[in-house]
N, C-alpha and C positions, 0 to 999 in steps of 0.2 A: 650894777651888772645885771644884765637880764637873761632871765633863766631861758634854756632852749624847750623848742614845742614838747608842751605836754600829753602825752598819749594816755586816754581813757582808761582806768584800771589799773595804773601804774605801771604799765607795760614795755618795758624797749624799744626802742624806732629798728633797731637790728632782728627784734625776735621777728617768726616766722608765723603767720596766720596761717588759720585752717584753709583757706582759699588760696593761699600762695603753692607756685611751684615747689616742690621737696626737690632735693639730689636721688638719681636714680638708685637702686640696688647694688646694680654694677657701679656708678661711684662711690657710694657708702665702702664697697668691699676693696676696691683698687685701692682708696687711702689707705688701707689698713692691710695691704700684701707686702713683705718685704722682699725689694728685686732682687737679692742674694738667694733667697729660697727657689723664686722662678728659676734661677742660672743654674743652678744647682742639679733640680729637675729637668729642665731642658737637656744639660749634659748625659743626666744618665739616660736617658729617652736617645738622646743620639748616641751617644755611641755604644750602645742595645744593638742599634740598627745597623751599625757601620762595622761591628765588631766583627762579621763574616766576612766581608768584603777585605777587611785590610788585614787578614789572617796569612802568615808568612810559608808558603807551601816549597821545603826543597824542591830543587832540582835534580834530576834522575842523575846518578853515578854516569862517572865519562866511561868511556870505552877504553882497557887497557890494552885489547889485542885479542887474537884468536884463540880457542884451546882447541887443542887435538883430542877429544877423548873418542873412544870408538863405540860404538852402540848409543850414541846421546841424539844419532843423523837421525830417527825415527819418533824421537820424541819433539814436538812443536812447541813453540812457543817458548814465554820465560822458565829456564830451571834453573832451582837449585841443589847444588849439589855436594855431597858428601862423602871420604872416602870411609869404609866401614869395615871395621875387622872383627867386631863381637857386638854383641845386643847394645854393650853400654855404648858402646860408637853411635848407636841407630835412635840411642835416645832424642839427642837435637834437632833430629830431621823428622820423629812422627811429632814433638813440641811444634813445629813448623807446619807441618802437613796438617794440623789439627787448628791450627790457627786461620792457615787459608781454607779451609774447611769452613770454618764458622764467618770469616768474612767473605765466604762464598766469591775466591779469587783465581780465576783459568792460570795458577801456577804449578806448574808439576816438580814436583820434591822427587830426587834421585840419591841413593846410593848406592855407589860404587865397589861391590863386593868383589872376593874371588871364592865366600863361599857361596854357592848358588841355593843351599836351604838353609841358610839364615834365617830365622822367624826375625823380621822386619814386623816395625810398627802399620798402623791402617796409615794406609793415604800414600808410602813411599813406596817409588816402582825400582826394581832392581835391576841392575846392567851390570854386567858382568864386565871383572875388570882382571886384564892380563896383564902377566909382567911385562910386555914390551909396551902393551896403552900404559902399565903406572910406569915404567922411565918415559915415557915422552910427556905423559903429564907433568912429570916432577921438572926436566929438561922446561916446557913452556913455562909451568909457574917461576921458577928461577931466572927467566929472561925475561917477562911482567915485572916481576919485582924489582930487578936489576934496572930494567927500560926506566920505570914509574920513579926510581931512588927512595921505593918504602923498601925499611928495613924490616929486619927478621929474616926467621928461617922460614922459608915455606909451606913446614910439615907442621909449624903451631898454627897455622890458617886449616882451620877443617868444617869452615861453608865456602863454597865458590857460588856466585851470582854470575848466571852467564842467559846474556839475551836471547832473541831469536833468533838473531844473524850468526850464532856460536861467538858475540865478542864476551870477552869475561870483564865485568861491572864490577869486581871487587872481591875481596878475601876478607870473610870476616870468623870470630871465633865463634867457639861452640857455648860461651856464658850466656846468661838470661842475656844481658845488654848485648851479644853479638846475634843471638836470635832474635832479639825485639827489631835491633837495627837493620838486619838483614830483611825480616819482614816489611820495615815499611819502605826499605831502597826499594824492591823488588815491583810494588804497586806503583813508587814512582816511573819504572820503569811502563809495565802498563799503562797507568795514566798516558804518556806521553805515544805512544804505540797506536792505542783507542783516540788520539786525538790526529795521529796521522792519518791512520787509515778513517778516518770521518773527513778527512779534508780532501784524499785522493777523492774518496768515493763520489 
């Protein structure tokens, strides 16, 4: 049998001389990436970026209907409102008024007194509320609820959400979660308000 060409020095016919091409940098390193780590990375790089876009943003509360209240014609825009018989009443609504405060939001926070020097918390505006405005308030809220098929009694809802058109956006309670919820309906309501009037304009 005869032996295959002999290379000088005892060398390989495979090895790699000093004169020969090398494999570049970037191939040296590509061999030695594993594609799971790139996927992995890629993933969280995208969806970093996409994480804003596909964010799920309610919709503004429907419309139940009109409220009659009297002294509210002179206040604009979204209010909410409150009916108020002592300071601890008035607590929910400067919690509220203090909130859109600090997220600096054109909502006006109202409570509906009949004592006219109530020391009210900062931020909510006082309107006087008579016995014949509280029975036709109570008379609508009873006909919303009724119309709507939400139950309960009327008088354990003590926030009303009502737009600028006076329709009333909902009844919610005076606990942390009915002031947290009431808070962010109310900017849904804006949002969509600030996105009309940008479209008339």
């Amino acid at each position: 049998m005869k032996d295959g060409p002999k290379v000088e020095g005892g060398a390989s016919p495979e090895a790699i001389g000093p004169d020969d091409e090398r494999p570049s940098f970037v191939m040296r390193w590509r061999s030695r990436i594993n594609p799971w780590v790139v996927a992995f990375i890629a993933g969280i790089i995208t969806v970093t970026f996409i994480r804003f876009r596909t964010r799920y943003v309610p919709d503004a509360p429907a419309a139940m209907g009109e409220l009659r209240i009297a002294g509210l014609d002179g206040l604009a825009g979204i209010r909410i409102v409150g009916v108020v018989q002592s300071v601890a009443d008035a607590a929910p609504l400067g919690t509220l008024a203090e909130k859109l405060r600090v997220a600096d939001k054109p909502i006006t926070v109202v409570a509906l007194t009949r004592q006219p020097n109530l020391a009210l918390p900062a931020g909510v505006v006082a309107v006087s509320l008579t016995d014949a405005a509280a029975t036709m308030l109570d008379t609508d809220l009873r006909t919303l609820l009724r119309t709507t098929l939400t139950a309960g009694d009327p008088a354990r809802h003590g926030l009303i959400l009502i737009d600028a058109a006076g329709q009333c956006r909902g009844l919610y309670g005076t606990t942390e979660d009915g002031i947290d919820e009431i808070f962010h309906r109310s900017q849904h309501i804006l949002r969509d308000d600030l996105a009309k009037a940008k479209g008339d304009a």
